[in-house]
Backbone as CSV, one residue per row, in Angstrom:
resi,resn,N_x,N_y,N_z,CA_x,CA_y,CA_z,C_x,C_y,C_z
1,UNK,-7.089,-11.009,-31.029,-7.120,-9.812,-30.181,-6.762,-8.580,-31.022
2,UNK,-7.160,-7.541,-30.402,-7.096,-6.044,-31.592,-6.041,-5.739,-31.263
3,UNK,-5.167,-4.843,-32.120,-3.787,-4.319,-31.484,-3.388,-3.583,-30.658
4,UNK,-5.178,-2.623,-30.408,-4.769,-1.957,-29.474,-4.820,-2.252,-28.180
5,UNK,-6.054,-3.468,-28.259,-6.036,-4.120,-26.738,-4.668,-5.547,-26.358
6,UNK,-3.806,-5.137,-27.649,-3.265,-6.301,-27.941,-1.568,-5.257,-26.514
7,UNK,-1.501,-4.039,-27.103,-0.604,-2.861,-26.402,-1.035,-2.614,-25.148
8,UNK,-2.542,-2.528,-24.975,-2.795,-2.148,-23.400,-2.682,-3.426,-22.711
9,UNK,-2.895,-4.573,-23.222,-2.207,-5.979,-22.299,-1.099,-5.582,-21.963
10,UNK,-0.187,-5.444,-22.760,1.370,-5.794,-22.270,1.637,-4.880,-22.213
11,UNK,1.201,-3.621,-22.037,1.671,-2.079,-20.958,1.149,-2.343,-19.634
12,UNK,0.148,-2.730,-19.497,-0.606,-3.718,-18.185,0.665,-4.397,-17.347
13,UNK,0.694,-5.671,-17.879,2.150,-6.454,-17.844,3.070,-6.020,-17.013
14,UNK,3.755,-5.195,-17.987,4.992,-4.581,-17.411,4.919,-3.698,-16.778
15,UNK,3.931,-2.149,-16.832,3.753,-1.724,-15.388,4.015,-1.834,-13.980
16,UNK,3.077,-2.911,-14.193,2.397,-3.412,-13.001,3.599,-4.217,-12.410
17,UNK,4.695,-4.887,-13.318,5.744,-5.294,-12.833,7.020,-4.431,-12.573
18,UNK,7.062,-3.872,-13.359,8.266,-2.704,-13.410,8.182,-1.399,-12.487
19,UNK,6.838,-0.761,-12.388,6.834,0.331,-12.297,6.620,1.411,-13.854
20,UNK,5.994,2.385,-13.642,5.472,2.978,-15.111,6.652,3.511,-15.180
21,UNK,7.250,4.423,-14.836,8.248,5.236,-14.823,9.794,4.452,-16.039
22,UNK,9.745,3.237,-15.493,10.544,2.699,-15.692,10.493,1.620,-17.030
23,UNK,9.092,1.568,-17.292,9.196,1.371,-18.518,8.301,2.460,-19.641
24,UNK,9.362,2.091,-20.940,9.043,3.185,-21.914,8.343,2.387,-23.261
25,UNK,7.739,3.616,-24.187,7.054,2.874,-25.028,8.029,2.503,-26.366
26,UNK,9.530,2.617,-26.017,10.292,1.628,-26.959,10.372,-0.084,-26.093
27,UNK,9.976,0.036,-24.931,10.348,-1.204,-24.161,8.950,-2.153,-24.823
28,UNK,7.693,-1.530,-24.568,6.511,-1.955,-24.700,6.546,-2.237,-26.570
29,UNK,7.147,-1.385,-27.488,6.802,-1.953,-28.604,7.747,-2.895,-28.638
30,UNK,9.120,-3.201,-28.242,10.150,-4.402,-28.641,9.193,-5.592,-27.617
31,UNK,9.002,-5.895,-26.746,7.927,-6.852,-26.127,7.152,-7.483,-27.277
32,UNK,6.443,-6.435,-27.915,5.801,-6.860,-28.719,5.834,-7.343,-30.173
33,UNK,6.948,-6.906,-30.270,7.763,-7.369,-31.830,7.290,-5.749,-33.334
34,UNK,6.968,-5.088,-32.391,6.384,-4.275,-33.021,7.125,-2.818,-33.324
35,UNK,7.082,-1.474,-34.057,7.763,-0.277,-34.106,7.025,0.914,-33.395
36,UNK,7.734,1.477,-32.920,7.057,2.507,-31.784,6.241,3.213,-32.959
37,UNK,7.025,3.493,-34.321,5.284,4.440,-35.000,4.392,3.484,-35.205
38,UNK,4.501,2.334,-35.365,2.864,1.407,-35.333,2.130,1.799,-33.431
39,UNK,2.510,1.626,-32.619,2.238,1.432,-31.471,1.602,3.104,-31.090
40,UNK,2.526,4.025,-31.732,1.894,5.716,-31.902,0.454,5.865,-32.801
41,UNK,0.633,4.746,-33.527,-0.555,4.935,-34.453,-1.921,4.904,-33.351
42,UNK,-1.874,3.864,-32.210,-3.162,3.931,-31.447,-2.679,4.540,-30.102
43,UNK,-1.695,5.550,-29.716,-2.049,5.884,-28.604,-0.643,6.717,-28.893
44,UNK,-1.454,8.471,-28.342,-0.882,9.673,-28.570,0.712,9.767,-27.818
45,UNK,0.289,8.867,-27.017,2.423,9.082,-26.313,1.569,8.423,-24.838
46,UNK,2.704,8.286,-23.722,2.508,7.442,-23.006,1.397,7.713,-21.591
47,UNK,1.140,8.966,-21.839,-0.085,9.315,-20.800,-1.483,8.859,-21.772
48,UNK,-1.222,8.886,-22.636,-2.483,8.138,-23.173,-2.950,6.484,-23.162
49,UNK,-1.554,5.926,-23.083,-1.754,4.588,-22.825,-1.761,4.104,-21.349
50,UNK,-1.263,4.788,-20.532,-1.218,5.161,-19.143,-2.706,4.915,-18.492
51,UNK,-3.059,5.992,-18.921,-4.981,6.240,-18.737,-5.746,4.915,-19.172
52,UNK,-5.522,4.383,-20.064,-6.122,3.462,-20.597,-6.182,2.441,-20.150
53,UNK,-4.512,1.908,-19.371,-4.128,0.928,-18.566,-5.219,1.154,-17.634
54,UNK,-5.257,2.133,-16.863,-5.727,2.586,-15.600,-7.304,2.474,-15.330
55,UNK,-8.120,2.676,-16.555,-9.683,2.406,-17.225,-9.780,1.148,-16.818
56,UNK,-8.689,0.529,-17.335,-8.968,-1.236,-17.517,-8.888,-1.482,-16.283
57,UNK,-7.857,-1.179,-15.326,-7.872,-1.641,-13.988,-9.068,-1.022,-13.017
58,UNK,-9.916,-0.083,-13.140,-10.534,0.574,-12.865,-12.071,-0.325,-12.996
59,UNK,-11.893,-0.618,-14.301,-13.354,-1.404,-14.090,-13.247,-2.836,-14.201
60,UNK,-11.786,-3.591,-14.065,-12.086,-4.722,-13.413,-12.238,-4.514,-11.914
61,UNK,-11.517,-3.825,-11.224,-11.799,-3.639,-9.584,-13.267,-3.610,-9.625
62,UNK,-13.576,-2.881,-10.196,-15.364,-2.507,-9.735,-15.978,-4.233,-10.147
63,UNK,-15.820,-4.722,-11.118,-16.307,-6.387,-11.139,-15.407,-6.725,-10.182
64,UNK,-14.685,-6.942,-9.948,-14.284,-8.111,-8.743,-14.700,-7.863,-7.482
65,UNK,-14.982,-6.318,-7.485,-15.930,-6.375,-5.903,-17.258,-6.543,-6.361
66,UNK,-17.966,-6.453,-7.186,-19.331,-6.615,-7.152,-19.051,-8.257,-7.590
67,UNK,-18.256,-8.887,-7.786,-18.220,-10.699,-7.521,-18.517,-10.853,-5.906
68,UNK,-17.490,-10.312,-5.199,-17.152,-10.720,-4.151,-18.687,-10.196,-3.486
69,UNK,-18.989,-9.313,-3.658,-20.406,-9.192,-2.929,-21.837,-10.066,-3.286
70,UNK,-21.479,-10.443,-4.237,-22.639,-11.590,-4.689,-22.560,-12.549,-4.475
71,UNK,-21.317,-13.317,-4.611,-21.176,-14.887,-4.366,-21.035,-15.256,-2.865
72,UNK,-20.743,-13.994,-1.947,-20.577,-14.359,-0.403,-21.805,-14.534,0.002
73,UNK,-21.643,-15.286,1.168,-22.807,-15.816,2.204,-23.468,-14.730,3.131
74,UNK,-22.330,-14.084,3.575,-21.964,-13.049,4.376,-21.061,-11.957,4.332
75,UNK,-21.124,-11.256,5.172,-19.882,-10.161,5.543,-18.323,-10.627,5.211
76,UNK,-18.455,-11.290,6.249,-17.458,-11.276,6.352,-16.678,-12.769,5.401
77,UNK,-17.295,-13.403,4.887,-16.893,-13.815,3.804,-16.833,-13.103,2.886
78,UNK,-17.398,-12.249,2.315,-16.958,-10.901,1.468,-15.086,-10.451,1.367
79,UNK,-15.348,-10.395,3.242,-13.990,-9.636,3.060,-12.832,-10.853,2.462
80,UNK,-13.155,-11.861,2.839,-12.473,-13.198,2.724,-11.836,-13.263,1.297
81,UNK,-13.079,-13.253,0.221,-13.011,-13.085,-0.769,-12.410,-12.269,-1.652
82,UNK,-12.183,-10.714,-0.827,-11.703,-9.457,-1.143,-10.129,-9.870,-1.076
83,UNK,-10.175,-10.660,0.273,-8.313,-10.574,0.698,-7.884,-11.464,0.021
84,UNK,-8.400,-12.693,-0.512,-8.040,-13.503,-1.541,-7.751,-12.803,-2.944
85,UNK,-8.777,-12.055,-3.368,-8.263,-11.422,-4.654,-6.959,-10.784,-4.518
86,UNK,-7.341,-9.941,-3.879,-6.267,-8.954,-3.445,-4.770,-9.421,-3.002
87,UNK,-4.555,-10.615,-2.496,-3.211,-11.514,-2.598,-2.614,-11.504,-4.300
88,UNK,-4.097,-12.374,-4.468,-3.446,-12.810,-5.619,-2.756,-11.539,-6.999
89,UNK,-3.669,-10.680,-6.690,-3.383,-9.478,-7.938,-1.985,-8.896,-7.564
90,UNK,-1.960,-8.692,-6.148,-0.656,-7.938,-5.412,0.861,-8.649,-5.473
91,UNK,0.182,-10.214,-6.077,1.344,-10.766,-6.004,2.470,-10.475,-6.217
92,UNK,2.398,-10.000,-8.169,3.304,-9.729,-9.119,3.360,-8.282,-9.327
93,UNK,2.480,-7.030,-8.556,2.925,-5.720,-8.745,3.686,-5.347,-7.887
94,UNK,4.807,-4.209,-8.783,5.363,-3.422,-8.197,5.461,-1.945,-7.457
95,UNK,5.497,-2.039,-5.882,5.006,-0.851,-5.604,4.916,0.607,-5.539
96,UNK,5.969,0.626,-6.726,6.565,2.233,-7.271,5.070,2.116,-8.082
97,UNK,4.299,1.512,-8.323,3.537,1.960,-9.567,2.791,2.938,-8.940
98,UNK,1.858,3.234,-8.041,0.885,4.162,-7.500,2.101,5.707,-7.090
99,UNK,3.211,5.239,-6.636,3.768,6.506,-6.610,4.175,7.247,-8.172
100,UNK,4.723,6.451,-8.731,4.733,6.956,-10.266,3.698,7.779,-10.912
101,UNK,2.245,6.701,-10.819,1.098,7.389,-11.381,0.808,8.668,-10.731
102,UNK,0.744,8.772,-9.062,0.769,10.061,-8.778,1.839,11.456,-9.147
103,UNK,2.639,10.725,-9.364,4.363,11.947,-9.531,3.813,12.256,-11.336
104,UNK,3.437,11.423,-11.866,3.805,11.537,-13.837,2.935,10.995,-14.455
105,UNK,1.517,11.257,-13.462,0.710,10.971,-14.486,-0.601,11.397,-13.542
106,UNK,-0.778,12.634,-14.278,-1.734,12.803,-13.236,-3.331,13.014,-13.827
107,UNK,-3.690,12.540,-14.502,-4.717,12.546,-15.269,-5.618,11.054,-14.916
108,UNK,-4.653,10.317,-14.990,-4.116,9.042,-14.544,-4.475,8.942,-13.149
109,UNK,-4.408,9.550,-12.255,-3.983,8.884,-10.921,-5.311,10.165,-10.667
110,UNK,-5.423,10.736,-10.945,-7.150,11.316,-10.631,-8.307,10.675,-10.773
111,UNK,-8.022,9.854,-11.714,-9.462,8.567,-12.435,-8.950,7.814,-11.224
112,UNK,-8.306,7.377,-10.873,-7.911,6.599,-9.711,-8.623,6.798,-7.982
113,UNK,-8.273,8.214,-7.992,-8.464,8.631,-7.076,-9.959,8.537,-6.926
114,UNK,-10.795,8.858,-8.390,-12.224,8.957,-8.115,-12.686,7.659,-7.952
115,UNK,-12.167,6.703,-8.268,-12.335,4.937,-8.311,-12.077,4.638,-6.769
116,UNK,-11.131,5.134,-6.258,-10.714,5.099,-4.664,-11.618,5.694,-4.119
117,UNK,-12.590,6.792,-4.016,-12.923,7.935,-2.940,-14.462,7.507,-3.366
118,UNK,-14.943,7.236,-4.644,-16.203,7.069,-4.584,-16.523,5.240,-4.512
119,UNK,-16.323,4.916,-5.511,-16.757,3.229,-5.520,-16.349,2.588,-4.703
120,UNK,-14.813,2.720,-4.134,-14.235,1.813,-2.850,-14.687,2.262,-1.770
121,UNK,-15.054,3.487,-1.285,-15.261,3.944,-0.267,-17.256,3.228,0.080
122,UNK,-17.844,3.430,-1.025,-19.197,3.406,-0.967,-18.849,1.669,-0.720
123,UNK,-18.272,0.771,-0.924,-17.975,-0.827,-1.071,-17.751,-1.108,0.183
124,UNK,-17.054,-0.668,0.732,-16.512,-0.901,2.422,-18.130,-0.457,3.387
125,UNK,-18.489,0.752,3.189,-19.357,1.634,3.714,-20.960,0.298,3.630
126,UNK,-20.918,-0.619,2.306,-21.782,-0.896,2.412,-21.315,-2.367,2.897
127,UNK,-20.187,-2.989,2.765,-19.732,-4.174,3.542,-20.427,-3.989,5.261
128,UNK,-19.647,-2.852,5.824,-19.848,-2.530,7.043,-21.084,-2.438,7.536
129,UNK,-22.379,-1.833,6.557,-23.474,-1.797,6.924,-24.050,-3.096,6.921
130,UNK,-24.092,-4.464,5.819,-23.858,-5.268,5.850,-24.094,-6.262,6.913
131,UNK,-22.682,-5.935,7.577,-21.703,-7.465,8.453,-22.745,-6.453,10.030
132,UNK,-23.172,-5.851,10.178,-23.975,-4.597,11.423,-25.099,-5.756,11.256
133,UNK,-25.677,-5.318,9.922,-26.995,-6.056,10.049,-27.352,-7.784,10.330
134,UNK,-25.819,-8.112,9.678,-25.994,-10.093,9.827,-25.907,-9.971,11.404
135,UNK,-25.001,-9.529,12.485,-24.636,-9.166,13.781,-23.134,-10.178,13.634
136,UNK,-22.808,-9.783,12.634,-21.193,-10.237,12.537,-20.042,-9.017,12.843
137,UNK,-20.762,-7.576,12.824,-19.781,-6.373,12.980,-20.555,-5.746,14.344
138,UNK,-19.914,-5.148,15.220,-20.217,-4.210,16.102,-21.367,-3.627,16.017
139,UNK,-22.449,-3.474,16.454,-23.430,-2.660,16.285,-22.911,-1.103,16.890
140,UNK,-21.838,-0.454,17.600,-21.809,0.671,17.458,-20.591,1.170,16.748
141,UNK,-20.747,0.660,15.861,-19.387,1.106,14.966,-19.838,2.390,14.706
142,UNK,-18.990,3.362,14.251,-18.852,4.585,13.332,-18.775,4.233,12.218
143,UNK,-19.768,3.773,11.065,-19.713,3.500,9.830,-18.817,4.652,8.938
144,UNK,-19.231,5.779,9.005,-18.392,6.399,8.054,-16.907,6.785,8.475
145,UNK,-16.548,6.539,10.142,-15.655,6.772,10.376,-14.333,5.571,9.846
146,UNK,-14.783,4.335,10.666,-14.390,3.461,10.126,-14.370,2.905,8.413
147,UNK,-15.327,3.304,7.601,-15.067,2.967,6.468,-13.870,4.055,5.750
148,UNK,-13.702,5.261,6.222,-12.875,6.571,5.824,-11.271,5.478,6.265
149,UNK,-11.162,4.961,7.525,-10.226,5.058,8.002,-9.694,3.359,7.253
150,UNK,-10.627,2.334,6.901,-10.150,1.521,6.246,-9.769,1.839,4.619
151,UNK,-10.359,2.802,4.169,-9.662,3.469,2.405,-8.835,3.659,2.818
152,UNK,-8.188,4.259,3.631,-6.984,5.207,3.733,-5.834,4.054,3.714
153,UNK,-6.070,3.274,5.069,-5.116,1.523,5.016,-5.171,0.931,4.266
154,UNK,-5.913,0.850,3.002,-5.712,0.387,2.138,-4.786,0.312,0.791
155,UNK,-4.146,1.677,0.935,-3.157,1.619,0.380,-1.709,2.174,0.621
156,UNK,-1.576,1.740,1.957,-0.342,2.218,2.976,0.538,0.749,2.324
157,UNK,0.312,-0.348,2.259,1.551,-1.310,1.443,2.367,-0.454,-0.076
158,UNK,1.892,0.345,-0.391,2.209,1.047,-1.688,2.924,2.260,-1.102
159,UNK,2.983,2.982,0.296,3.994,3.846,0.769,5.287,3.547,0.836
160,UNK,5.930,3.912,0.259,7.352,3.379,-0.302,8.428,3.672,1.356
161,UNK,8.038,4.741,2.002,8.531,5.506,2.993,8.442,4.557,4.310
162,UNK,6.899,4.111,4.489,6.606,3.664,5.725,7.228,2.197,5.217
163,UNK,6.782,1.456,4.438,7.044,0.079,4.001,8.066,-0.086,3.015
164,UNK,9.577,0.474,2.949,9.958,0.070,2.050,10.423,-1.268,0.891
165,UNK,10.026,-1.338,-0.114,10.188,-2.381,-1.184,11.071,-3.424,-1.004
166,UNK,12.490,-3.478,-0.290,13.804,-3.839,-0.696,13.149,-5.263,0.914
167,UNK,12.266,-4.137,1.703,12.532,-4.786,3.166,10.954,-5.669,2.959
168,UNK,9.470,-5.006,2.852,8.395,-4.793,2.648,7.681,-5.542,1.380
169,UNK,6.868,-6.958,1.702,6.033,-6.825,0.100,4.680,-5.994,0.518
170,UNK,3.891,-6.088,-0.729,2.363,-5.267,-0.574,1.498,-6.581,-0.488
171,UNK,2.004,-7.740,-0.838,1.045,-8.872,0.017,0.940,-8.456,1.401
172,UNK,2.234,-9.063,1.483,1.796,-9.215,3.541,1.534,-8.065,4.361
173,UNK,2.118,-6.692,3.616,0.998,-5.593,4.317,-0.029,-5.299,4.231
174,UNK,-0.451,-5.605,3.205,-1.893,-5.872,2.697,-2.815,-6.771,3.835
175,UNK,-1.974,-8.230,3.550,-2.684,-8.677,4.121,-3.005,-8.803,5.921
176,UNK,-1.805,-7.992,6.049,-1.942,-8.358,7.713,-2.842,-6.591,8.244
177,UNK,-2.572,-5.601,7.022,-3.434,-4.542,7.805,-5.036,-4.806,7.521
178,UNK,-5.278,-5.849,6.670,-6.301,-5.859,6.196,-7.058,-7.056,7.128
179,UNK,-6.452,-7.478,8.009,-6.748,-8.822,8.882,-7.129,-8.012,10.426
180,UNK,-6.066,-7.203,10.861,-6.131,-6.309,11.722,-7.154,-5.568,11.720
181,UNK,-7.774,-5.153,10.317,-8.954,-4.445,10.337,-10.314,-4.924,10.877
182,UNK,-10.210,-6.706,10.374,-11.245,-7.100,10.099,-11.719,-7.495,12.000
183,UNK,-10.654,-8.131,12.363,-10.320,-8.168,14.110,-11.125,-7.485,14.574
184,UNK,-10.414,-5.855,14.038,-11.121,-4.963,14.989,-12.906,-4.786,15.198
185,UNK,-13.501,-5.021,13.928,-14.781,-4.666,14.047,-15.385,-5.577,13.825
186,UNK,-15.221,-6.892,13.934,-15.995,-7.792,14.278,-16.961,-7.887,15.674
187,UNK,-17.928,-8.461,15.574,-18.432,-9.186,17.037,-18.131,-10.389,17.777
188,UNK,-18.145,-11.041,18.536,-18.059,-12.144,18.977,-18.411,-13.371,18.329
189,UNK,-19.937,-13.228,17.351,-20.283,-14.105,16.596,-19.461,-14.093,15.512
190,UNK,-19.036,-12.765,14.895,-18.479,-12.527,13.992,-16.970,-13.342,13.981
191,UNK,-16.729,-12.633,15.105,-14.884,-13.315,15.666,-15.079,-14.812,15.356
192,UNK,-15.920,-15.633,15.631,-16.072,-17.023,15.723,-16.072,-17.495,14.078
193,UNK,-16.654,-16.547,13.632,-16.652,-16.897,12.202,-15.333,-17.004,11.329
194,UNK,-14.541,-15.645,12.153,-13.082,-15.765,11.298,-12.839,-16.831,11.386
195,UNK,-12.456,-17.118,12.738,-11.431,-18.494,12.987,-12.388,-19.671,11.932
196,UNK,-13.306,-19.800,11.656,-13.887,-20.653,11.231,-13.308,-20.936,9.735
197,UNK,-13.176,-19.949,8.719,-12.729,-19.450,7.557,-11.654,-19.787,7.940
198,UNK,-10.661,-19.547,8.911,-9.089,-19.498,8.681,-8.752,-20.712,8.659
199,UNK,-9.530,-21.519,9.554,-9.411,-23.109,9.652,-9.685,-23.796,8.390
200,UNK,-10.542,-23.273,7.989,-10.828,-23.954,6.308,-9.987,-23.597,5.456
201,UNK,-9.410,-22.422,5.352,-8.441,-22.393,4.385,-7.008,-22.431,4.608
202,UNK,-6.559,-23.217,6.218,-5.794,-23.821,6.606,-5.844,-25.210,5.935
203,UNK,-6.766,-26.051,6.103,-6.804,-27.325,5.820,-6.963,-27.593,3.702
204,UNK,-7.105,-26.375,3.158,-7.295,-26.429,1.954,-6.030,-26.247,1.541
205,UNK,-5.086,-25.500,2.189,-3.345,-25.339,1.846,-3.249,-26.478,2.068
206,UNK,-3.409,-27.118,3.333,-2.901,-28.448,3.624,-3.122,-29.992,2.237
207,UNK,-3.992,-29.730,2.199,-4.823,-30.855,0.991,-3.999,-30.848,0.075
């Protein structure tokens, strides 16, 4: 591995566990066995490695939803697929990180924002159009209303205010606003389908 993708791993890492704020790039070079002027040599100070982190997370999201939209059957296995990832990634982050990036890093949390407002938004927008056409979603939904109003819930587990950390993980708000969502705009055929999925991956915990 190169050294520099060898630094944006394990700034990745600890981030995502710590919070950015809270770790520094003497923490990230002792991790690594390494001296902060080697570690300066590929990245100008810590908004530069910041950004970089943020690239990387940026365009794996965009592959893991264009997985999840290819390998599903349907709609709403899509979302299935989505809430599965999304467990699993949420597991081990900590949810100061999105407030951090917005407070101290804002270069950072703008690439973010455009990753949030254009690609996630257009992902839901086209889920929804989607799960309309299988007749698994409402045929009078408000597509753009509802897709506006599921971005927005999407990252209310990361509000430190409404959900705090100490009380709050970003799994289970995640996953239960993201279940609540799916409730709501289903159809009847659709509804039948959840339970169908939940039962299967009831009996797959079980196994």
């Amino acid at each position: 591995m190169e050294q520099r993708d060898r630094i944006q791993e394990k700034a990745n890492e600890m981030f995502m566990r710590y919070g950015i704020r809270s770790v520094s790039m003497d923490d990230i070079a002792g991790h690594l066995g390494m001296s902060k002027k080697t570690l300066y040599q590929y990245f100008s100070d810590k908004d530069e490695l910041v950004e970089a982190v943020m690239q990387d997370e940026v365009q794996r999201g965009q592959k893991d939803c264009q997985q999840c939209n290819e390998q599903s059957e349907n709609a709403i296995q899509e979302i299935f697929f989505v809430m599965n990832g999304i467990v699993e990634q949420f597991r081990h982050i900590n949810p100061m990180v999105i407030y951090d990036l917005q407070k101290f890093h804002h270069t950072a949390y703008h690439k973010f924002q455009i990753y949030k407002n254009d690609f996630l938004l257009s992902t839901i927008r086209t889920n929804l159009e989607r799960g309309i056409q299988e007749g698994l979603y409402r045929s009078e939904l408000n597509v753009d209303i509802i897709s506006r109003f599921r971005l927005q819930s999407m990252m209310i587990g990361f509000d430190i205010e409404a959900f705090p950390p100490a009380k709050y993980s970003v799994v289970d708000v995640t996953r239960e606003t993201l279940e609540h969502y799916l409730y709501g705009i289903v159809s009847l055929e659709g509804y039948k389908m959840i339970l169908n999925y939940k039962n299967e991956q009831t009996k797959m915990a079980k196994s």
